[in-house]
C-alpha positions in Angstrom: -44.2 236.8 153.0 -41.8 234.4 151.3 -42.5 233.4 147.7 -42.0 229.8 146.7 -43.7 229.3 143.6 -45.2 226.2 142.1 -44.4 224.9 139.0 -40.4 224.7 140.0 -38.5 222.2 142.1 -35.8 222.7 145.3 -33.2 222.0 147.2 -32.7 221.3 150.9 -29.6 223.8 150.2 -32.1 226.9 149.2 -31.9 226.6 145.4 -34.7 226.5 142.9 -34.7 224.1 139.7 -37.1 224.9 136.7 -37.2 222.4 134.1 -36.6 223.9 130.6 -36.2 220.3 129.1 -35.9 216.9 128.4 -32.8 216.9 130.9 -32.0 220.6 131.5 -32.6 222.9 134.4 -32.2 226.4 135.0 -31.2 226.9 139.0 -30.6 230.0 141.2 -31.3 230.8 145.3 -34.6 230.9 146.6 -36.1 233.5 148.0 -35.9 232.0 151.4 -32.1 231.5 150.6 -31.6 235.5 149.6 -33.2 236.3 153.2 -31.2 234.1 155.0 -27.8 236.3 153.8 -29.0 239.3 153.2 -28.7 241.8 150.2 -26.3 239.8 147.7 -23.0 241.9 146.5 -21.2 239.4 144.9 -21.9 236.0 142.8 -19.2 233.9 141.9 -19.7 231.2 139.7 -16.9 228.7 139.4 -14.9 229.5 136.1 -13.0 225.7 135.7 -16.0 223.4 137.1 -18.3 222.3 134.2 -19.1 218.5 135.2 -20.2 218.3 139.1 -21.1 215.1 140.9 -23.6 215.8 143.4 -22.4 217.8 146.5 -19.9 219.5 144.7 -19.8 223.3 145.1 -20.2 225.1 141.9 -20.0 229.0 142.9 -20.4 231.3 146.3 -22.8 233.5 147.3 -21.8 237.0 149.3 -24.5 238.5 151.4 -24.1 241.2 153.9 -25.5 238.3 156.5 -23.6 235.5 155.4 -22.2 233.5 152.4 -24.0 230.8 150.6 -22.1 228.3 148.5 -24.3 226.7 145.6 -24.1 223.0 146.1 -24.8 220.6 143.1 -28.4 219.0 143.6 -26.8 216.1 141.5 -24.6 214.7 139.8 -25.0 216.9 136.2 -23.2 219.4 133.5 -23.3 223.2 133.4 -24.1 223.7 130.1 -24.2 227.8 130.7 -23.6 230.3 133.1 -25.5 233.6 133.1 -22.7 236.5 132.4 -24.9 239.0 133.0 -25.5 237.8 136.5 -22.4 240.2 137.5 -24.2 243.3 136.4 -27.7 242.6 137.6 -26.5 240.9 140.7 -29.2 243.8 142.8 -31.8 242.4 141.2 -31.8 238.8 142.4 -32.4 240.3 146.2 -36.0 241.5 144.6 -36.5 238.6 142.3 -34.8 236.0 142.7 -37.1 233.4 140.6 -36.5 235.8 137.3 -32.6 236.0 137.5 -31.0 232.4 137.1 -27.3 231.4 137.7 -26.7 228.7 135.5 -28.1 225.7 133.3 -27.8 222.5 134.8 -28.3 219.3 132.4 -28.7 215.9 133.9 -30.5 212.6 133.0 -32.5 212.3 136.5 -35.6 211.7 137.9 -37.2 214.8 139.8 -38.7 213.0 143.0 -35.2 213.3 144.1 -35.4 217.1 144.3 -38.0 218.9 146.4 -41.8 219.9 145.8 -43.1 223.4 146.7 -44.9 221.8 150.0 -41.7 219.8 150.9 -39.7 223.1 150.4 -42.2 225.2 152.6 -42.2 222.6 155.2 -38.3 222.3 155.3 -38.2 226.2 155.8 -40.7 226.7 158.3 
């Protein structure tokens, strides 16, 4: 059974957005996303990108099924990566709503990203 809780937003590229702000968000991949590649050995965040418009990829994910490349919801400022992401990267198969990847901040409106029903109807 997939998980897709409710009180977060998504994206039509497999990430979840929890608002921990006025204008920030915390992101990482969905549980339907972690599926899709299969057990996760490696997260790579981008180490020079800081400001992304929207499209812009911002880091790769390497599963044993495929590879996932985190796509900017919008345009918007990483204000911090999670460093301990390289050491708990097992973890994020199992749970992927606990471990985040970054901290997005961005002065937007949130009916551009996805509800849990939209999500669950985009994945079905």
């Amino acid at each position: 059974m997939m998980q897709v809780p409710k009180n977060i937003y998504y994206t039509k590229h497999n990430l979840w957005l929890q608002k921990i702000g006025l204008y920030d968000f915390c992101v990482g991949i969905t549980d339907f996303g972690q599926k899709e590649i299969g057990v996760i050995d490696i997260i790579e965040l981008s180490k020079h990108k800081n400001v992304l418009k929207k499209g812009a990829t911002w880091g790769v994910v390497y599963g044993t099924n495929d590879t996932f490349h985190l796509i900017a919801p919008f345009n918007c400022k990483i204000i911090e990566k999670n460093s301990g992401l390289q050491k708990y990267t097992a973890y994020v198969n199992t749970a992927p709503y606990k471990y985040w990847f970054a901290i997005l901040t961005a002065k937007i409106d949130t009916v551009s990203l996805l509800t849990f029903e939209e999500y669950i109807l985009l994945t079905k």
